[in-house]
LOSEVO-402076 format. One line per 3 residues: number of its first residue (from 1); their letters; for each residue x, y, z of N, C-alpha, C. Coordinates in nm, 4 decimals. Each point is the difference from the previous one (the first is absolute). Layout:
NUM	a	X/Y/Z/X/Y/Z/X/Y/Z  ... $
***
This chain:
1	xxx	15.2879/9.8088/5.7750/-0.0597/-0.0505/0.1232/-0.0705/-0.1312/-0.0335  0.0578/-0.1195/0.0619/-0.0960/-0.0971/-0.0068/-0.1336/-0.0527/0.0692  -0.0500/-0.0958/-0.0061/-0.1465/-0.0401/0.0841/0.0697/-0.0058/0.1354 $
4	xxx	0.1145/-0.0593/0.0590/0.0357/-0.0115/0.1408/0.0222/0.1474/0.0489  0.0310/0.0623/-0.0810/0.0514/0.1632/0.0311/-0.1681/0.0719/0.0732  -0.0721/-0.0125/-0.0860/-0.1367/0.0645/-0.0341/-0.0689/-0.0847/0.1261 $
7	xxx	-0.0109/-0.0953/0.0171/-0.0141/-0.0729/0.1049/0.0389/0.0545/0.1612  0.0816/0.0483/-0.0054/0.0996/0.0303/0.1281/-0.0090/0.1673/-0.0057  -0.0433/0.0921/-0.0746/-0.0264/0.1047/0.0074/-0.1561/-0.0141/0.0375 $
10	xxx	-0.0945/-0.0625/-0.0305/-0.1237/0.0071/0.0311/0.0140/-0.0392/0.1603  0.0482/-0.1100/0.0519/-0.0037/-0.0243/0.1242/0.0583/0.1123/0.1312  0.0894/0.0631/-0.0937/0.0457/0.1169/0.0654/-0.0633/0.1273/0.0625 $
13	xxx	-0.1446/-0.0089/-0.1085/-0.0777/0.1495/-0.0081/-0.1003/-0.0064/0.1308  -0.0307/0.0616/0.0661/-0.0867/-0.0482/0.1079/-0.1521/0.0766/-0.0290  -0.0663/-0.1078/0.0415/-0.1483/-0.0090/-0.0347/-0.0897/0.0061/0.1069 $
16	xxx	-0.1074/0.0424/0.0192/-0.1048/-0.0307/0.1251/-0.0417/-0.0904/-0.0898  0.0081/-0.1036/0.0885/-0.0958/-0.1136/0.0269/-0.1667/-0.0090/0.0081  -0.0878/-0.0920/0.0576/-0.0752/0.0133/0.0672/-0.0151/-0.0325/0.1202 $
19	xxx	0.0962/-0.0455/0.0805/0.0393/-0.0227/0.1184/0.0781/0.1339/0.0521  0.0255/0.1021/-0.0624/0.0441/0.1409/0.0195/-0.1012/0.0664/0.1068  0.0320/0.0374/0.1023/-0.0738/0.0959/0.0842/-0.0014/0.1200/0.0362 $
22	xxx	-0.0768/0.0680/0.0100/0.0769/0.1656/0.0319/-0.0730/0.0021/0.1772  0.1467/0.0764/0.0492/-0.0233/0.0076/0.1022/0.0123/0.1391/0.0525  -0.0425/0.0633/0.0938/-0.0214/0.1058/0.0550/0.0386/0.0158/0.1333 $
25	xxx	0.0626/0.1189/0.0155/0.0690/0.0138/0.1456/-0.0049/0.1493/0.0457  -0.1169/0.0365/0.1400/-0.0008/0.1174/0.0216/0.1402/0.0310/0.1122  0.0739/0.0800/-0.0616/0.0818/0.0108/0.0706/-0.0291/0.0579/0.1406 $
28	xxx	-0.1221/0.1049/0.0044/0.0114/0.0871/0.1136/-0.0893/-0.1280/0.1032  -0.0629/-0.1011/-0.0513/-0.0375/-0.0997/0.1138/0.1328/-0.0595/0.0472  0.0991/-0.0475/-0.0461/0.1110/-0.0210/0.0817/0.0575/0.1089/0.1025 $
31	xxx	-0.0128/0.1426/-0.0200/0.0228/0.0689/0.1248/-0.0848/0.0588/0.0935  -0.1523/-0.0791/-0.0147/-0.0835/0.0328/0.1006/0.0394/-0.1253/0.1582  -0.0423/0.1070/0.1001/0.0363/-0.0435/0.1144/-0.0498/0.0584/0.0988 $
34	xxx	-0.0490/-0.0772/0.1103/-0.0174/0.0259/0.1090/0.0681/0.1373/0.0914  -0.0313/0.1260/0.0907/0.0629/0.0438/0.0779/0.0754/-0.0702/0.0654  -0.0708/-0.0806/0.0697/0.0879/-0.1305/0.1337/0.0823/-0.0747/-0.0896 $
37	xxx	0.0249/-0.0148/-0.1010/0.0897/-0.0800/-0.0519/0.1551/0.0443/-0.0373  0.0032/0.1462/0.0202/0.1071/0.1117/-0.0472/0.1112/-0.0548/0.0746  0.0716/0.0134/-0.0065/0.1378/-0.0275/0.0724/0.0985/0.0704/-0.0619 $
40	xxx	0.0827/0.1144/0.0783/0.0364/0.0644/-0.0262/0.2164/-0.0765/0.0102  0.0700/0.0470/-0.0925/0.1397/-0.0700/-0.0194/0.0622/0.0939/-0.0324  0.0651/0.0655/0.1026/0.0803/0.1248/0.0181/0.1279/-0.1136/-0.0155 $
43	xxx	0.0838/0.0363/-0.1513/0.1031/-0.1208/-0.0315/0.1300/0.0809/0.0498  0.0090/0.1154/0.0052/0.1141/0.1479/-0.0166/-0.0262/0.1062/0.1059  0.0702/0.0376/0.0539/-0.0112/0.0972/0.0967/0.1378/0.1146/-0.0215 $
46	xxx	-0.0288/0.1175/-0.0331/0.1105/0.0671/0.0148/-0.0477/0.1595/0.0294  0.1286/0.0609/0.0780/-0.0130/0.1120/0.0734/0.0840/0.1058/-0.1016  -0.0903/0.1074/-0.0058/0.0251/0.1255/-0.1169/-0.0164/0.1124/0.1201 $
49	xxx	0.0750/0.1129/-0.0703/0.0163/0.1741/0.0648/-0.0150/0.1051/-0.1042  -0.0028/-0.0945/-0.1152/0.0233/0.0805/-0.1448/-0.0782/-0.0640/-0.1115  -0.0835/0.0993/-0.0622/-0.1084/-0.0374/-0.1250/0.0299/0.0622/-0.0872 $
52	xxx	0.0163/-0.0611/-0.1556/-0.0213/0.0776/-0.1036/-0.0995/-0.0519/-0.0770  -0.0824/0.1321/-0.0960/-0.0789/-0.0796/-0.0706/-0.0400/0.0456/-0.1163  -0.0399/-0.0949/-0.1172/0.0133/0.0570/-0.1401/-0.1011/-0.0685/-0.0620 $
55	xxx	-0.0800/0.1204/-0.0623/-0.1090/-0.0293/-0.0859/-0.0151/-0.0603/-0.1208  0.0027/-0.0980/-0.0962/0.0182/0.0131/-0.1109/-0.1898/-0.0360/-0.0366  -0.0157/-0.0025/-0.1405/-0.1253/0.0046/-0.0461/-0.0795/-0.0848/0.0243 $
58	xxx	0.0727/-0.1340/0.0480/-0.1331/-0.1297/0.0018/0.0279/-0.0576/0.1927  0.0808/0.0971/0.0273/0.0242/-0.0421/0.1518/0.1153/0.1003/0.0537  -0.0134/-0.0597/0.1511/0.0853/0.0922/0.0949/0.0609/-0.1300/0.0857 $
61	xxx	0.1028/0.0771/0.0245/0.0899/-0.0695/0.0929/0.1281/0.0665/0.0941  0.0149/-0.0733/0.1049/0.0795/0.0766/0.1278/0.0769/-0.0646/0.0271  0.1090/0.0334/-0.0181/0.1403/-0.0562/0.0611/-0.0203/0.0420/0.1591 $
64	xxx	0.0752/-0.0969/0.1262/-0.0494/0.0239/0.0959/0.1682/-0.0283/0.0464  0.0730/0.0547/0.0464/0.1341/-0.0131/0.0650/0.0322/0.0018/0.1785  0.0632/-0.0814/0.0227/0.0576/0.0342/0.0927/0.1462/0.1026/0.0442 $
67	xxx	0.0070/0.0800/0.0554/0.1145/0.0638/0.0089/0.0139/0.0500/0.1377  0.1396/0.0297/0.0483/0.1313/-0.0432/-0.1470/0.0614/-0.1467/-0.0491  0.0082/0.0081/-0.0797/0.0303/-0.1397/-0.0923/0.1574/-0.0805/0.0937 $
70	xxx	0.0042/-0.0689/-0.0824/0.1106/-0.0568/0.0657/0.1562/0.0217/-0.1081  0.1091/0.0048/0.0606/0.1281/0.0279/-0.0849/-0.0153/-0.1538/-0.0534  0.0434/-0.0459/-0.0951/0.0375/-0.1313/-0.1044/0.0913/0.0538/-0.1017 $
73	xxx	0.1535/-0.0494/0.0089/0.0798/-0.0296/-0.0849/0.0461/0.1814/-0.0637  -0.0277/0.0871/0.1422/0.0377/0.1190/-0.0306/-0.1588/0.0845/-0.0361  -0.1007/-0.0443/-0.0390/-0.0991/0.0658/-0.0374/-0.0948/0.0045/0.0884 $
76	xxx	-0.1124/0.0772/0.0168/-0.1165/0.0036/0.0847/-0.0758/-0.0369/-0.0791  -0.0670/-0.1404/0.0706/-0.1167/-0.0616/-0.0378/-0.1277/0.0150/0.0795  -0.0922/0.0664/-0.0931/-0.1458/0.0072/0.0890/-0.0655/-0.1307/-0.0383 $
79	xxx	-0.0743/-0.0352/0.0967/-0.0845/-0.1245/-0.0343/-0.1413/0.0454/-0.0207  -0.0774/-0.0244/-0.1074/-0.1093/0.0128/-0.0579/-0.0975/-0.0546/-0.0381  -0.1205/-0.0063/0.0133/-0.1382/-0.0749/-0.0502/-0.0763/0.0884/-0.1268 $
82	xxx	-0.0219/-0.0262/-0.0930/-0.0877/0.0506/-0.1014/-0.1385/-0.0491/0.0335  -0.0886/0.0689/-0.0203/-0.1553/-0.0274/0.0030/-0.0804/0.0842/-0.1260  -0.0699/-0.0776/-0.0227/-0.0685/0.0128/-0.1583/-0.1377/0.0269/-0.0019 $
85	xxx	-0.0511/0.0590/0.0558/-0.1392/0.0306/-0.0436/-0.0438/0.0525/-0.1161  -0.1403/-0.0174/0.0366/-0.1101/0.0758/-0.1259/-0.0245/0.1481/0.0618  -0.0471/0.1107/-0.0786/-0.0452/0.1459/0.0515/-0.1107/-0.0298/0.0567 $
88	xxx	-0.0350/-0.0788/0.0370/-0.1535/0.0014/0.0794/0.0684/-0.0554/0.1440  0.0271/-0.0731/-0.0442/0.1054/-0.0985/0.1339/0.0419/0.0796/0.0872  0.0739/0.1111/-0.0971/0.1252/0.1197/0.0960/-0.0377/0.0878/-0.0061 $
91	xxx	-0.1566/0.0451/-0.0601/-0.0711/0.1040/0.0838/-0.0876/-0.0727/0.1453  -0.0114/-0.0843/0.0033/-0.0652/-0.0964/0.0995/0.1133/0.0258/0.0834  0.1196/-0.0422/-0.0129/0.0949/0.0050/0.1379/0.0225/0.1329/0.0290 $
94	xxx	-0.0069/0.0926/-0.0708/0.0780/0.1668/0.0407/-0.1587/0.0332/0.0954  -0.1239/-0.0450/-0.0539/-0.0946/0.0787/0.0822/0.0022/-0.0972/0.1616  0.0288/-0.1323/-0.0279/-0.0112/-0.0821/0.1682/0.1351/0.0666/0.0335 $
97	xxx	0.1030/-0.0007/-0.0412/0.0866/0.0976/0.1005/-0.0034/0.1577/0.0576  -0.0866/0.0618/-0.0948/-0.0126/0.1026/0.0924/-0.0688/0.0261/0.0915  -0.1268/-0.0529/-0.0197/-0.0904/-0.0690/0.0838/0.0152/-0.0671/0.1347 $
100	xxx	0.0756/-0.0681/0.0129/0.0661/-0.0974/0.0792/0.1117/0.1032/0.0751  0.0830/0.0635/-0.0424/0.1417/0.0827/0.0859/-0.1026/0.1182/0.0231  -0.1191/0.0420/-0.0458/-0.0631/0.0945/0.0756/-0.0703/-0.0193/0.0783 $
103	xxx	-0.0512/-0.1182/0.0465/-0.0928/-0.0691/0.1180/0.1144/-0.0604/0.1023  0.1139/-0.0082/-0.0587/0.0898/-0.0375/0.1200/0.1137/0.1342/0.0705  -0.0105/0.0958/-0.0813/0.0301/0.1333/0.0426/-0.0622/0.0527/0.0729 $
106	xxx	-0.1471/0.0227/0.0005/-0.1089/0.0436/0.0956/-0.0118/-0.0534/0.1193  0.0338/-0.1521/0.0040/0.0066/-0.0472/0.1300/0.1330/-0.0048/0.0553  0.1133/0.0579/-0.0457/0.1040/0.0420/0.0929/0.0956/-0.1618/0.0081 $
109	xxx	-0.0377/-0.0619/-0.1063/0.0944/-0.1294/-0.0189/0.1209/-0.0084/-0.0695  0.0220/0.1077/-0.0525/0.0915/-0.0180/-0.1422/0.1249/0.1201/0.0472  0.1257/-0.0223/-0.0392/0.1163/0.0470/0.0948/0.0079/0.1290/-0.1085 $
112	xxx	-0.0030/0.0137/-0.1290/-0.0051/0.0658/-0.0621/-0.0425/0.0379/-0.1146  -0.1110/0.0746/-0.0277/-0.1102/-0.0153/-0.1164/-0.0202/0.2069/-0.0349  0.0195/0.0410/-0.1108/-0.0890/0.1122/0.0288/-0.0668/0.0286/-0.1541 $
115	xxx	-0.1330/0.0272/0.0109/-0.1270/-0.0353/-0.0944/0.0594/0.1195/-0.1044  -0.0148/-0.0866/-0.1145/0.0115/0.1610/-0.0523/-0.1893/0.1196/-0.0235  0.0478/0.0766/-0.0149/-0.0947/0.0964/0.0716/-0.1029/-0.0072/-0.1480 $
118	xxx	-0.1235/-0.0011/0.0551/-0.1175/-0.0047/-0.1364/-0.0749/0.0740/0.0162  -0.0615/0.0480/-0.0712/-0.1179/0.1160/0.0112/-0.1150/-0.0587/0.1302  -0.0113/-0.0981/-0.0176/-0.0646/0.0100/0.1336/0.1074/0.0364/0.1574 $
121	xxx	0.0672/-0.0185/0.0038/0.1307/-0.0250/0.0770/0.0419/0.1602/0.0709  0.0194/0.0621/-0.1192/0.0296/0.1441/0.0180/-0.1011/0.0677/0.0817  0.1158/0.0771/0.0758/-0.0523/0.1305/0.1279/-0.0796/0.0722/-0.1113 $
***
């Protein structure tokens, strides 16, 4: 290795300076926000009759289908949305839906609903 070699490896190595700054960035201040500022961007809209759903250890998720699918090239194709939650998330949605189809059952809105029966519930 010569002096030009040794030269050109030193320039290579990177150094703080004293013109080096450290900078800091709270991330969760970039997602603070106003209520009135929310704007909601429904990008997807699709219509399901059929849910499946599967637990695995760090999340849950629901395939959501429409059916019946459509024939393509000899086969039946269902069309499908995956959704990915957290277990807090999709215990959050299972309790607003029952919640919700049982306040709209009581008032005689809903074409077909029947509760399943709970100890409070039972004759």
């Amino acid at each position: 290795m010569n002096n030009a070699d040794v030269h050109r490896e030193k320039k290579a190595t990177p150094t703080l300076s004293s013109k080096a700054k450290e900078v800091s960035v709270d991330i969760a201040d970039l997602y603070r926000f106003e209520a009135s500022d929310l704007v909601l961007d429904i990008s997807e809209e699709h219509y399901s009759n059929l849910a499946y759903m599967q637990v695995a250890p760090r999340e849950v998720y629901i395939d959501f289908f429409a059916t019946p699918g459509i024939k393509k090239d000899g086969k039946m194709v269902l069309r499908g949305t995956r959704i990915y939650m957290s277990h807090a998330a999709a215990q959050r949605l299972v309790e607003t839906l029952d919640s919700v189809l049982k306040d709209v059952h009581r008032a005689g809105k809903m074409e077909v609903y029947t509760p399943k029966a709970t100890k409070e519930t039972k004759p």
